[in-house]
N, CA, C and O of each residue as an XYZ file, in Angstrom:
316
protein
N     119.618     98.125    109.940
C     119.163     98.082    111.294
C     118.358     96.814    111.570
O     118.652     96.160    112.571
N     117.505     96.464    110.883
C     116.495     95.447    110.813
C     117.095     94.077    109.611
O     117.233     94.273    108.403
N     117.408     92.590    110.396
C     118.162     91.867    109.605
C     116.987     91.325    108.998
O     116.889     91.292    107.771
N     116.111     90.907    109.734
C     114.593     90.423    109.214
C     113.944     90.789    109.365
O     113.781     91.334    110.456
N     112.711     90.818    108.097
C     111.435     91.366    108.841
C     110.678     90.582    108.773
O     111.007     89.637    108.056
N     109.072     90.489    109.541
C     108.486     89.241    109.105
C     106.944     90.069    108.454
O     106.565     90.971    109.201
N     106.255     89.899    107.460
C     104.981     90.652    106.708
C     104.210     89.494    106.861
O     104.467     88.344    106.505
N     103.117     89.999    107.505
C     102.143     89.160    107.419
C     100.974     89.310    105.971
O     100.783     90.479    105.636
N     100.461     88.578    105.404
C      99.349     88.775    104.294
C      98.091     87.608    104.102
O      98.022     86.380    104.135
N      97.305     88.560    103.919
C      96.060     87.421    103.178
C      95.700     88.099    102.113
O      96.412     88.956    101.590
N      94.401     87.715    101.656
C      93.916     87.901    100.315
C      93.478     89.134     99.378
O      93.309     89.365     98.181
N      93.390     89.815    100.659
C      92.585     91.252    100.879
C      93.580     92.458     99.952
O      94.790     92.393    100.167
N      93.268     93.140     99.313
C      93.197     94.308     98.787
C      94.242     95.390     99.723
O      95.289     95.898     99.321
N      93.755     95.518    100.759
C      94.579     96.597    101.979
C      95.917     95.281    102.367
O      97.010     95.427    102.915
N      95.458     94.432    101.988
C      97.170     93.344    102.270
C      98.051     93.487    101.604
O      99.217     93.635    101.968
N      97.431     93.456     99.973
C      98.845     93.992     99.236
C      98.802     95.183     99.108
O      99.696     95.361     98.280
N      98.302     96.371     99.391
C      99.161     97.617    100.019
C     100.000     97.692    100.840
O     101.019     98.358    100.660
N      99.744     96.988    101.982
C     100.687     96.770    103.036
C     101.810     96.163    102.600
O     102.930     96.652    102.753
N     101.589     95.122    102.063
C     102.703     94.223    101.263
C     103.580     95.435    100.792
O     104.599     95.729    101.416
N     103.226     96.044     99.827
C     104.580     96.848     99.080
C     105.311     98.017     99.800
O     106.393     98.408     99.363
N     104.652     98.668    101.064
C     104.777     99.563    102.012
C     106.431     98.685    102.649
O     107.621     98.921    102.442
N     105.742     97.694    103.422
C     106.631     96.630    103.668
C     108.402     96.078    103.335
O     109.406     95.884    104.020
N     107.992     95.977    101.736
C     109.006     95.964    100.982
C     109.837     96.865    100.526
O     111.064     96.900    100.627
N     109.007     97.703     99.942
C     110.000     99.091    100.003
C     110.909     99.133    101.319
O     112.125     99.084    101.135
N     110.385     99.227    102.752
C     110.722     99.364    103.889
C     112.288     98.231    103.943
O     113.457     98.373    104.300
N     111.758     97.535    103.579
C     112.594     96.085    103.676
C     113.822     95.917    102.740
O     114.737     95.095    102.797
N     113.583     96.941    101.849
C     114.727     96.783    100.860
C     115.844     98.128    101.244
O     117.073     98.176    101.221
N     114.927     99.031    101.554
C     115.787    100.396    102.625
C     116.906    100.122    103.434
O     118.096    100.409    103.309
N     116.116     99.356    104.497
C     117.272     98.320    106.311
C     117.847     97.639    104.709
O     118.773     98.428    104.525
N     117.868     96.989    103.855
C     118.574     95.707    103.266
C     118.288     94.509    104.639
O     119.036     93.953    105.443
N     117.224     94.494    104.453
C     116.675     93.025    105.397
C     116.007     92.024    104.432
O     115.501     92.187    103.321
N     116.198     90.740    105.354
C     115.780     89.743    104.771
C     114.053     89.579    105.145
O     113.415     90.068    106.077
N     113.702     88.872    104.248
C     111.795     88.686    104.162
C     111.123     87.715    104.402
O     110.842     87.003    103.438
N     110.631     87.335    105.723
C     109.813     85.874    106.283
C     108.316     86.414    105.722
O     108.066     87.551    106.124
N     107.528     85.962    105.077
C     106.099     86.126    104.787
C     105.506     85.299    105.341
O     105.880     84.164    105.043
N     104.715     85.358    106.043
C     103.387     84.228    106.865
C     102.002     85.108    106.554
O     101.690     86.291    106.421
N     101.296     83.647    106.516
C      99.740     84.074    106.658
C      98.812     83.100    107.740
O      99.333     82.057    108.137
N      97.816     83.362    108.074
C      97.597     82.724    109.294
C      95.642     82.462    108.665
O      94.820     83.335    108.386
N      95.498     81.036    108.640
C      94.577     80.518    108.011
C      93.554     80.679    109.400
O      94.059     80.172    110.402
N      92.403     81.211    109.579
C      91.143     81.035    110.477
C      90.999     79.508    111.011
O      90.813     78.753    110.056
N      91.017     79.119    111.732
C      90.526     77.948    112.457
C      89.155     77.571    111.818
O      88.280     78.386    111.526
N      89.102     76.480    111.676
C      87.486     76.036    111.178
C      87.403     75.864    112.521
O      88.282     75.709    113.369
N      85.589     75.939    112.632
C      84.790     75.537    113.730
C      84.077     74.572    114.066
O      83.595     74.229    115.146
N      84.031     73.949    112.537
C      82.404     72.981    112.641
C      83.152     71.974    112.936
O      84.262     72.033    113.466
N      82.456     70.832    112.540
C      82.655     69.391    113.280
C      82.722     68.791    111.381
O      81.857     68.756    110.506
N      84.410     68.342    111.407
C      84.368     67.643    109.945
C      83.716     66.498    109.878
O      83.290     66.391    108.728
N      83.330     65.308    110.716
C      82.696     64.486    110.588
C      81.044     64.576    110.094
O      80.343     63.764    109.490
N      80.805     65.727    110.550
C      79.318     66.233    109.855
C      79.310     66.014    108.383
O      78.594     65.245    107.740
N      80.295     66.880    107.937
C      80.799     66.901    106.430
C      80.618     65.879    105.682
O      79.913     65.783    104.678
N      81.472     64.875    106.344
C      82.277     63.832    105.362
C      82.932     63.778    104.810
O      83.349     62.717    104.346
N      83.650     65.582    104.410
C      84.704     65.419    103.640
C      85.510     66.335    104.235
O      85.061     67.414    104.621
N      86.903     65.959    104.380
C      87.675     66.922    104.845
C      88.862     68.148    103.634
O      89.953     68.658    103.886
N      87.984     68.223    102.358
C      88.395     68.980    102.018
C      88.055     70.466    101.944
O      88.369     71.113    100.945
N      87.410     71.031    102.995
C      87.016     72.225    103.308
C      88.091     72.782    104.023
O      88.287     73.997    104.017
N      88.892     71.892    104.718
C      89.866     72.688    105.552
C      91.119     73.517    104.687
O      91.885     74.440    104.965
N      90.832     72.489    103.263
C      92.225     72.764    101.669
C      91.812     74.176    101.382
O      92.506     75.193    101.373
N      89.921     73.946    101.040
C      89.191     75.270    100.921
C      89.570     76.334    101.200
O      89.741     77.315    100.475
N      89.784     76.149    102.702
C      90.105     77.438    103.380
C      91.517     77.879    103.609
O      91.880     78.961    104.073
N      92.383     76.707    103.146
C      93.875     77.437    102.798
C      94.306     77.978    101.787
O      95.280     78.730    101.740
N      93.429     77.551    100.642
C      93.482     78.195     98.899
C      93.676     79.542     99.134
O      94.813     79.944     98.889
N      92.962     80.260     99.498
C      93.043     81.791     99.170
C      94.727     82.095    100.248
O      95.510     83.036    100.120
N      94.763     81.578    100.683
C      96.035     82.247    101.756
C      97.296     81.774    101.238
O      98.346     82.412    101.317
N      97.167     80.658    100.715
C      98.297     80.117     99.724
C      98.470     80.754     98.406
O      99.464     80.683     97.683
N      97.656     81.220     98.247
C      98.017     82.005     96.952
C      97.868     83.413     96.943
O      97.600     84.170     96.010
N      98.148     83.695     98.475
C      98.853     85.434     98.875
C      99.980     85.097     99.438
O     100.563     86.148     99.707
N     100.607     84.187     99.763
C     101.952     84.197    100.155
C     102.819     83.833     98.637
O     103.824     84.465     98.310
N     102.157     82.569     97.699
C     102.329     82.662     96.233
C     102.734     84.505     95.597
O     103.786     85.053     95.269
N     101.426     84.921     95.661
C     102.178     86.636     94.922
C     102.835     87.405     95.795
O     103.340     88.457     95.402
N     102.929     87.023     97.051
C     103.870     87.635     97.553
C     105.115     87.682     97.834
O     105.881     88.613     98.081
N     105.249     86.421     97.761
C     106.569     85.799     97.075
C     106.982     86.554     95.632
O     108.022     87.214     95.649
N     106.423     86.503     94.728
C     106.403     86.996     93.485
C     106.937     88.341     93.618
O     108.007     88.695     93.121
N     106.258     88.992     94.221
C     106.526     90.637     94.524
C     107.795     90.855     95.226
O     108.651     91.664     94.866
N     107.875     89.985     96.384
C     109.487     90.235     97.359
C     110.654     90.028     96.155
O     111.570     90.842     96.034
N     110.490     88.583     95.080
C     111.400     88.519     93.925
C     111.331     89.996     93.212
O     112.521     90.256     93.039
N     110.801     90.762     92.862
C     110.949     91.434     91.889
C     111.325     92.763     92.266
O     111.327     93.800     91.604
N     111.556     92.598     93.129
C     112.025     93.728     94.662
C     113.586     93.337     94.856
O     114.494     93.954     95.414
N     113.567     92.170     94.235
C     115.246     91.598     94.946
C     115.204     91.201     96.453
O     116.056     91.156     97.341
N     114.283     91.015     96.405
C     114.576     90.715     98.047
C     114.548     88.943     98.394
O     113.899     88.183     97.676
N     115.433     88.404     99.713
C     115.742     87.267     99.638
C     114.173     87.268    100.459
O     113.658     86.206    100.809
């Protein structure tokens, strides 16, 4: 019924529950698997800083929930 689905995730604990809820679901339809995560907007002013690697900061953790979640959709078989 469902050709794609799209799962959203971050870092959180109740994400990868959802995550496998998801998949199971996803492997049921035999649908395909878009994963996105959606990084918070910084607020401050980077020039304050001086360094603009706070913005990397704040993609680390979200990059490496779409990383195991990737991992998990593979071991599921799922494309």
């Amino acid at each position: 019924m469902y050709k794609r689905m799209v799962i959203a995730v971050d870092h959180s604990e109740v994400s990868s529950h959802a995550l496998e809820q998801s998949l199971a679901w996803a492997l049921s339809e035999e649908s395909n698997v878009v994963l996105v995560s959606v990084v918070p907007g910084y607020e401050g002013d980077l020039r304050l800083m001086g360094d603009s690697s706070i913005l990397q900061s704040m993609r680390q953790p979200y990059i490496q929930a779409l990383d195991r979640a990737a991992d998990r959709a593979a071991t599921w078989g799922l494309p």
